[in-house]
Each structure stands twice: as C-alpha cells, then as structure tokens.
N, CA and C atoms as a LAMMPS dump frame, in Angstrom:
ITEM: TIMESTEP
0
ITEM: NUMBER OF ATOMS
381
ITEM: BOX BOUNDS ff ff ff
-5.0000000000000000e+02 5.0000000000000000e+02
-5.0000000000000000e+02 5.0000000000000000e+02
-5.0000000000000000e+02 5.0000000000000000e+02
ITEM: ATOMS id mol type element x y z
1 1 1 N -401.681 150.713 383.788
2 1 2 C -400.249 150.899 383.657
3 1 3 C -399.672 149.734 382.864
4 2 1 N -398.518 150.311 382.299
5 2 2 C -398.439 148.788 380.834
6 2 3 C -396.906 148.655 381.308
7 3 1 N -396.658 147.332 381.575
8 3 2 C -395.615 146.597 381.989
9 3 3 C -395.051 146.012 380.396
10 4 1 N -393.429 146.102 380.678
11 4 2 C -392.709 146.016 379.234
12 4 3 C -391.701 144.662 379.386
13 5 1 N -391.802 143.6 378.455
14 5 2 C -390.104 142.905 378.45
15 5 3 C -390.024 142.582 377.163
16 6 1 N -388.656 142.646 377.384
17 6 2 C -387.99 142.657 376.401
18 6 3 C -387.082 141.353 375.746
19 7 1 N -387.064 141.164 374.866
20 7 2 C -386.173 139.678 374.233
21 7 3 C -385.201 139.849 373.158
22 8 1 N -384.671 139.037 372.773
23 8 2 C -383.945 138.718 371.534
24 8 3 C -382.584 139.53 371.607
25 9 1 N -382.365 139.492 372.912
26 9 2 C -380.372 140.525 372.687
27 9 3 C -380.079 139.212 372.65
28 10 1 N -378.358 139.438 372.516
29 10 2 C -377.096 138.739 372.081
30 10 3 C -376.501 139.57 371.77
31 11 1 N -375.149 138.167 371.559
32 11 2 C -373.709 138.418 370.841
33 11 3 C -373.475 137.879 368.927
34 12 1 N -373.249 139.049 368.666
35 12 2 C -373.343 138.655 366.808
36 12 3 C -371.866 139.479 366.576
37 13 1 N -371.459 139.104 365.152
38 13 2 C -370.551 140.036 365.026
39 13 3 C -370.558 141.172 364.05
40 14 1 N -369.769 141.375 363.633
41 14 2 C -370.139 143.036 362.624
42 14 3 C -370.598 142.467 361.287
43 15 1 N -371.966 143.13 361.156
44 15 2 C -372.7 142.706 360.007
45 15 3 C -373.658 141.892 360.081
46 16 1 N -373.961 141.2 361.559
47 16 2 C -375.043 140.577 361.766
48 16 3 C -376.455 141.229 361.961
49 17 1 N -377.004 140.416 362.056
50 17 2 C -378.429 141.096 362.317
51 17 3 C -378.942 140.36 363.49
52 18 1 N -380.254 140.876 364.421
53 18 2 C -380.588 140.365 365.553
54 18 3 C -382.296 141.154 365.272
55 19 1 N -383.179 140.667 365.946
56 19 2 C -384.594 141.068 365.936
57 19 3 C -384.899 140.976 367.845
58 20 1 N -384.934 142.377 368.133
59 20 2 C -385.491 142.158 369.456
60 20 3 C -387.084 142.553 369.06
61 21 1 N -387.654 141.636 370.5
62 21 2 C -388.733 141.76 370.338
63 21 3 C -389.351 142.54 371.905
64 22 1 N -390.718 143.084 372.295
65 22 2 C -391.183 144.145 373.239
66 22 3 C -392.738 144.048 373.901
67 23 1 N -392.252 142.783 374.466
68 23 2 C -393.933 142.248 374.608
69 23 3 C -394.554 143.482 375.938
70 24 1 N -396.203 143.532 375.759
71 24 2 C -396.876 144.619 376.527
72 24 3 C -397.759 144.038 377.289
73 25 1 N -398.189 144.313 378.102
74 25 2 C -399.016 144.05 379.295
75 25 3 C -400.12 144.535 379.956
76 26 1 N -400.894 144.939 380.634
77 26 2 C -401.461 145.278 381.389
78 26 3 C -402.141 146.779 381.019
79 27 1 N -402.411 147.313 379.515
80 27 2 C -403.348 148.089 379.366
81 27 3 C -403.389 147.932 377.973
82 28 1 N -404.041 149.006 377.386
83 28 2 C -404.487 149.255 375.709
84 28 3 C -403.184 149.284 375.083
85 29 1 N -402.623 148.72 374.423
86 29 2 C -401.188 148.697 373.863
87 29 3 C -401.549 149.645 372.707
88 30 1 N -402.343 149.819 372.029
89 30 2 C -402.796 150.578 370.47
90 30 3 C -402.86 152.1 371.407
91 31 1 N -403.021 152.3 372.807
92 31 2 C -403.456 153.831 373.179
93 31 3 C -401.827 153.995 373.931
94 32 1 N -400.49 153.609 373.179
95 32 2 C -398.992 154.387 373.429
96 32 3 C -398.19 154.161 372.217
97 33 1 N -397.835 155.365 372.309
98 33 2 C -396.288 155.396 371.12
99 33 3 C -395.186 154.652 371.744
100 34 1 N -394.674 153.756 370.986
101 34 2 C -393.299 153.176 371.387
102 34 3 C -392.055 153.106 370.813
103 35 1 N -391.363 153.229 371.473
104 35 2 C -389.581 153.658 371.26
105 35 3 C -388.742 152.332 372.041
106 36 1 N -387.356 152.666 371.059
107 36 2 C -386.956 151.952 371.657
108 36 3 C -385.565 152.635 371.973
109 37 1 N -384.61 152.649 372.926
110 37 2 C -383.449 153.611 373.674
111 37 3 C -382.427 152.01 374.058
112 38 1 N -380.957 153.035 374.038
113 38 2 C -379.909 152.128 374.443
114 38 3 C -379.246 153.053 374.711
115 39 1 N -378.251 152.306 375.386
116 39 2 C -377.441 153.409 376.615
117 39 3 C -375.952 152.143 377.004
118 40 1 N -374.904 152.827 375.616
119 40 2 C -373.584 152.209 375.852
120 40 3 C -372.608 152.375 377.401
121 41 1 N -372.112 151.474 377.577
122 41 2 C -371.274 151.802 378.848
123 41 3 C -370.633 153.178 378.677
124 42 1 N -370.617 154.233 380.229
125 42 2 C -369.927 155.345 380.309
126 42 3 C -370.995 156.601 379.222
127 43 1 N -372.074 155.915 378.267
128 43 2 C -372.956 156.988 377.865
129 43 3 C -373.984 157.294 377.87
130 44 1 N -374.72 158.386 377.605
131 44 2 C -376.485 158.776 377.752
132 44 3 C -377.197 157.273 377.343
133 45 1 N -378.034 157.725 377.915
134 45 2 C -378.921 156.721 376.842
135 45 3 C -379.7 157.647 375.885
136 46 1 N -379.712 156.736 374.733
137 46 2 C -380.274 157.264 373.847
138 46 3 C -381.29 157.119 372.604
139 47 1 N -381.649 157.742 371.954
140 47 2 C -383.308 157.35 371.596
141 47 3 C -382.446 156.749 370.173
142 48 1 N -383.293 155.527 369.722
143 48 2 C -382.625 154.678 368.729
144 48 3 C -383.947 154.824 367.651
145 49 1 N -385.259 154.855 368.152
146 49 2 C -386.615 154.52 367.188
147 49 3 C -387.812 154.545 367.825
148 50 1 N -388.901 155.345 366.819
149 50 2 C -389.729 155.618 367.794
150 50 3 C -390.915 155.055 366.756
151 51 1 N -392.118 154.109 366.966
152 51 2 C -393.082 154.224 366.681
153 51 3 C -394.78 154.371 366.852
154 52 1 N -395.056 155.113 366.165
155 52 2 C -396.582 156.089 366.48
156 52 3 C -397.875 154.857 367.044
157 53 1 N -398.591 155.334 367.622
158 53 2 C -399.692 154.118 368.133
159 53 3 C -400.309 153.339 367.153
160 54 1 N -400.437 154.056 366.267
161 54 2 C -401.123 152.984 365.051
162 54 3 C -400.041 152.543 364.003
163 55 1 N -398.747 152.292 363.95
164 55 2 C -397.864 151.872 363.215
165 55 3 C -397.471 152.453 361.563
166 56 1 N -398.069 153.644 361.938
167 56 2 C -398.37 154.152 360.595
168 56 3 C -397.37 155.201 360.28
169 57 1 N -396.341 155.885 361.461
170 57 2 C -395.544 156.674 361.686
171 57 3 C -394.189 156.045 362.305
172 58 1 N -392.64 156.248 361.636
173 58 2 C -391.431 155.668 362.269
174 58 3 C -390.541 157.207 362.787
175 59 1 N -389.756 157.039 363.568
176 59 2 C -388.597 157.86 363.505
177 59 3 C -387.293 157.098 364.074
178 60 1 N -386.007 157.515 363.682
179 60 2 C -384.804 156.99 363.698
180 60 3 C -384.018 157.907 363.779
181 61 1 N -383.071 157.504 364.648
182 61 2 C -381.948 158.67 364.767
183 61 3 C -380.911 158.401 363.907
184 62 1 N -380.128 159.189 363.25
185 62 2 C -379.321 159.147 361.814
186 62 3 C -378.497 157.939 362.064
187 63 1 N -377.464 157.709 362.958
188 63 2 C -376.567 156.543 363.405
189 63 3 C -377.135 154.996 362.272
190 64 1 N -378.496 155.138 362.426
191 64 2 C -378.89 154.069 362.153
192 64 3 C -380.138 153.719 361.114
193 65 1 N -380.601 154.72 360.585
194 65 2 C -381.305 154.943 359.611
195 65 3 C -380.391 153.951 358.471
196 66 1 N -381.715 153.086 357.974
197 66 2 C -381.59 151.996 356.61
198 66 3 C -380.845 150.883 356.966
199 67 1 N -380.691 150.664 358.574
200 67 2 C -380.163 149.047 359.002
201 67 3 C -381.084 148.969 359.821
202 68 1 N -381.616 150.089 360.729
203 68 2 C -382.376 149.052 361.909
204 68 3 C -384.043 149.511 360.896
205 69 1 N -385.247 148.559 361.702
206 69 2 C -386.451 149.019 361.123
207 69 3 C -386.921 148.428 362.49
208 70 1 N -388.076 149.56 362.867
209 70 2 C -389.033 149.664 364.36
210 70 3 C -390.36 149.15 363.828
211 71 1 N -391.118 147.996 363.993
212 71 2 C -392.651 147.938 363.902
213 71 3 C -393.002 147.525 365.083
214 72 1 N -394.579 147.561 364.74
215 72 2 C -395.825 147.167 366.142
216 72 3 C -396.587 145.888 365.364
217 73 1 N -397.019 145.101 366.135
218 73 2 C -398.151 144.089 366.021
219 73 3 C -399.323 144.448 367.076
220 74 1 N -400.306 145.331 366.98
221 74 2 C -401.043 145.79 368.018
222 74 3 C -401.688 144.44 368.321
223 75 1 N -402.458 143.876 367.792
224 75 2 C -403.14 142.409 367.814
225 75 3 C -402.325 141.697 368.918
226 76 1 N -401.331 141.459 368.791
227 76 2 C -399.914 140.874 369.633
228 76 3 C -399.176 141.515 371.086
229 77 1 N -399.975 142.502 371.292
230 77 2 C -399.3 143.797 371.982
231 77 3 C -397.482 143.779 371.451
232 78 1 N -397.136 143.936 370.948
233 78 2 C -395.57 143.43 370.949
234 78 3 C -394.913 144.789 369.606
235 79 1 N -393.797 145.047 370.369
236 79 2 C -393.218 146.347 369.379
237 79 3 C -391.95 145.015 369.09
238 80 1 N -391.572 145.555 367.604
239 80 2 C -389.767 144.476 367.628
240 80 3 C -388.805 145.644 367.018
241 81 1 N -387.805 145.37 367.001
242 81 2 C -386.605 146.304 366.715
243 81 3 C -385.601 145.305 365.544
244 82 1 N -385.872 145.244 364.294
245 82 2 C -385.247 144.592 363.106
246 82 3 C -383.866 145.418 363.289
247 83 1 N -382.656 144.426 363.488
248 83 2 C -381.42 145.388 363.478
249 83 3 C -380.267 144.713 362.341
250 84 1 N -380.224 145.034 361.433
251 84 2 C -379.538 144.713 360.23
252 84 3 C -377.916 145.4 360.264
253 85 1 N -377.373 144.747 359.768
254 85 2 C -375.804 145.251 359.338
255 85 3 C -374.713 145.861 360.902
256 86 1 N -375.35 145.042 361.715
257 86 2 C -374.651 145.909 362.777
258 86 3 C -373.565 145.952 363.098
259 87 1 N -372.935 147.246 363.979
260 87 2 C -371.07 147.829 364.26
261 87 3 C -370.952 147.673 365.545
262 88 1 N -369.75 147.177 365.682
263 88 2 C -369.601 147.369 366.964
264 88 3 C -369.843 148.212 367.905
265 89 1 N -370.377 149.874 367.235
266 89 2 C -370.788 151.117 368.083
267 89 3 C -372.19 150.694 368.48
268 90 1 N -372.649 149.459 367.902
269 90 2 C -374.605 148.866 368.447
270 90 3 C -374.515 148.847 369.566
271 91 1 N -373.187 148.033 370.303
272 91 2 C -373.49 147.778 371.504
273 91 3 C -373.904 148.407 372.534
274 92 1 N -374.959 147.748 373.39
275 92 2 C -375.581 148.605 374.294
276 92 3 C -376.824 147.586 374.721
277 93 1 N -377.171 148.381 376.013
278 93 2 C -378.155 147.69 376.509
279 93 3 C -379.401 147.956 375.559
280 94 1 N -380.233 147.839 375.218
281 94 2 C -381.391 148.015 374.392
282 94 3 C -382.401 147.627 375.082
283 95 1 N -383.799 149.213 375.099
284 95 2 C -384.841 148.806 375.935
285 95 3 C -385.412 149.335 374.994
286 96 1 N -386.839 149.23 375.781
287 96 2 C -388.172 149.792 375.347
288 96 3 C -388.948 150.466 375.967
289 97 1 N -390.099 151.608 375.48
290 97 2 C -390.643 152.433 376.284
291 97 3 C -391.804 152.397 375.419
292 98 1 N -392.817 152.848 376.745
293 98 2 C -393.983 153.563 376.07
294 98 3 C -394.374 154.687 376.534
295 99 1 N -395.283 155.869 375.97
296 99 2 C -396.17 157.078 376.412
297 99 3 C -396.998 156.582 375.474
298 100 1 N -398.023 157.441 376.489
299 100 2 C -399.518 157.764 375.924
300 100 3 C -399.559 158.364 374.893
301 101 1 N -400.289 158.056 374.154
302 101 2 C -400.25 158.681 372.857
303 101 3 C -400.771 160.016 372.375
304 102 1 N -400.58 161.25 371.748
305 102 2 C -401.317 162.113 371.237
306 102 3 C -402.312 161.863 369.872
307 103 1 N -401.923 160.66 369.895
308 103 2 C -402.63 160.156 368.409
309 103 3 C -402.338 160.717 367.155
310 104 1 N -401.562 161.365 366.46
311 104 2 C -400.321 162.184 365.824
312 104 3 C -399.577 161.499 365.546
313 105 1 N -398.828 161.887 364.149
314 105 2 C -398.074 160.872 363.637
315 105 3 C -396.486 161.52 363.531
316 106 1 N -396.675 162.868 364.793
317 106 2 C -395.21 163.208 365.602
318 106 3 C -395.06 163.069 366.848
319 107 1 N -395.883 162.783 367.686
320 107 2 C -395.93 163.243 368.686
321 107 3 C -394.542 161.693 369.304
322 108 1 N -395.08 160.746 368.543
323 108 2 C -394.257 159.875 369.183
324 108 3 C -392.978 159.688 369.31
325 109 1 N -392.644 160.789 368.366
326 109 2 C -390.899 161.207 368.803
327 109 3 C -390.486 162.521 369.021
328 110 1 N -391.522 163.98 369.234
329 110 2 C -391.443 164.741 369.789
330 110 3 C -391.684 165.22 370.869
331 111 1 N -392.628 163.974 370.976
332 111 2 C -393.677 164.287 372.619
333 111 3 C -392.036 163.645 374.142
334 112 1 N -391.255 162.696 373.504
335 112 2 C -390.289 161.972 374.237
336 112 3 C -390.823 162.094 376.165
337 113 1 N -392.445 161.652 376.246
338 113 2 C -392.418 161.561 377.022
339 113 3 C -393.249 159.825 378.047
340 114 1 N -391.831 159.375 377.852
341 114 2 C -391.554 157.94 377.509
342 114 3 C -391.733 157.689 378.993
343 115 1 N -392.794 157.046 379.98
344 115 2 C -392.822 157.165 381.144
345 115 3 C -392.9 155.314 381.655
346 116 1 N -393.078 154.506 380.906
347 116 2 C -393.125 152.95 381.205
348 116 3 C -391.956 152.392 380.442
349 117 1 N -390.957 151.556 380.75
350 117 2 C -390.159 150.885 380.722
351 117 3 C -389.898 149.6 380.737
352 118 1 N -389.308 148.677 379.828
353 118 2 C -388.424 147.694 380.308
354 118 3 C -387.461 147.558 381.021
355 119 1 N -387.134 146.392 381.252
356 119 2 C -385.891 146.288 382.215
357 119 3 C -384.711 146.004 380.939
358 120 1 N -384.407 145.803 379.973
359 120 2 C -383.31 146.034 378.983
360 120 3 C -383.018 144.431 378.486
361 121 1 N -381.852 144.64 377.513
362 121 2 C -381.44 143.296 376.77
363 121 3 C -380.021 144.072 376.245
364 122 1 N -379.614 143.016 376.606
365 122 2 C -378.053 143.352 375.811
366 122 3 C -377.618 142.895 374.167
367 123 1 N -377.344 143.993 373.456
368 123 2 C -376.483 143.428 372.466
369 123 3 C -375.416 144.103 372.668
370 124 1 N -374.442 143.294 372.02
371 124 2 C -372.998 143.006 371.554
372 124 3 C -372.534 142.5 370.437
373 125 1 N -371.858 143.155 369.528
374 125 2 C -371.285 143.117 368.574
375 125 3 C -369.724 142.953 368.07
376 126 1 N -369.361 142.508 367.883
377 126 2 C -368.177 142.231 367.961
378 126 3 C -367.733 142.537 366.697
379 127 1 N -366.442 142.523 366.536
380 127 2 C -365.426 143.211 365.323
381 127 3 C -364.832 142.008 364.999
C-alpha cells in the first residue's frame, strides 16, 4: 500500500507560479498512475492532472491546460505539479493520488480509480 505527502503549497499572487511536489512510499511507485485533485471551499473536488505510470502519458482538465505541467521522477518515487501563471480561481487544497496502473497510456485518466491519497497542501492566490 503506497502512502502519499505532499509539499510546496503557499500563498503567491496572480501570476505566480508554485511547484508542488508528491513524495511515495511504501510500494512500486512505477506500478500507479498519478493525479493530482483540488477541492475549493463549498466545491467538488476535482481532477486537475493525471499522469500514466511510466511518464510517458499527461492529462489536464481545460481550466488549466498550458500553465500547470504534471511529471514523475520514478527513480525518486515523487510526482510534482509545475503551476505557472496562476488565478485566484487556483485556490484550493491540492492533493495527490494514486491507482494501480493498467499500464495504458489512458487508463490513468479514464480508469479515475484513484484509491491512495495524500493528506493535501494549500494554495492561495491572491488578486
């Protein structure tokens, strides 16, 4: 079972950038797809970026396509979340997940079956 934490939230303001990072634990980090989800006060949480077990596959939900960028360091166990140009609508808790992988270079954002967790990081953005 693979234990998740998470780093690098803060407070920036509009147009900053921040790099969280998604250190892994306690199994094969190369055998799960990882995503990363945030969940603003009063809303869903929601899927922000997903990448495939071998780093060879991204997905992004439109909001944020061409500011944020999702990679893996398998060597490192560690997923990071590059977040460029950000709006005050960023704010949100920001976590990380993993599932097992289908080994597929969709499954890791169709399969959304994201069953290990972090405990979260806050960003905030300010205007």
């Amino acid at each position: 079972q693979v234990q998740l934490v998470e780093s690098g939230g803060g407070s920036v303001q509009a147009g900053g950038s921040l790099r969280l990072s998604c250190a892994a634990s306690g199994g094969t980090f190369s055998n799960y797809d990882m995503g990363w989800f945030r969940q603003a006060p009063g809303k869903e949480r929601e899927l922000v970026a997903t990448v495939s077990w071998s780093g060879s596959s991204t997905y992004y939900t439109d909001s944020v396509k061409g500011r944020f960028t999702i990679s893996r360091d398998n060597a490192k166990n560690t997923v990071y979340l590059q977040m460029n140009s950000l709006k005050p609508e960023d704010t949100a808790v920001y976590s990380c997940a993993a599932q097992k992988s289908a080994y597929t270079n969709t499954y890791h954002y169709t399969g959304r079956n994201y069953a290990y967790w972090g405990q979260g990081t806050q960003v905030t953005v300010s205007s």
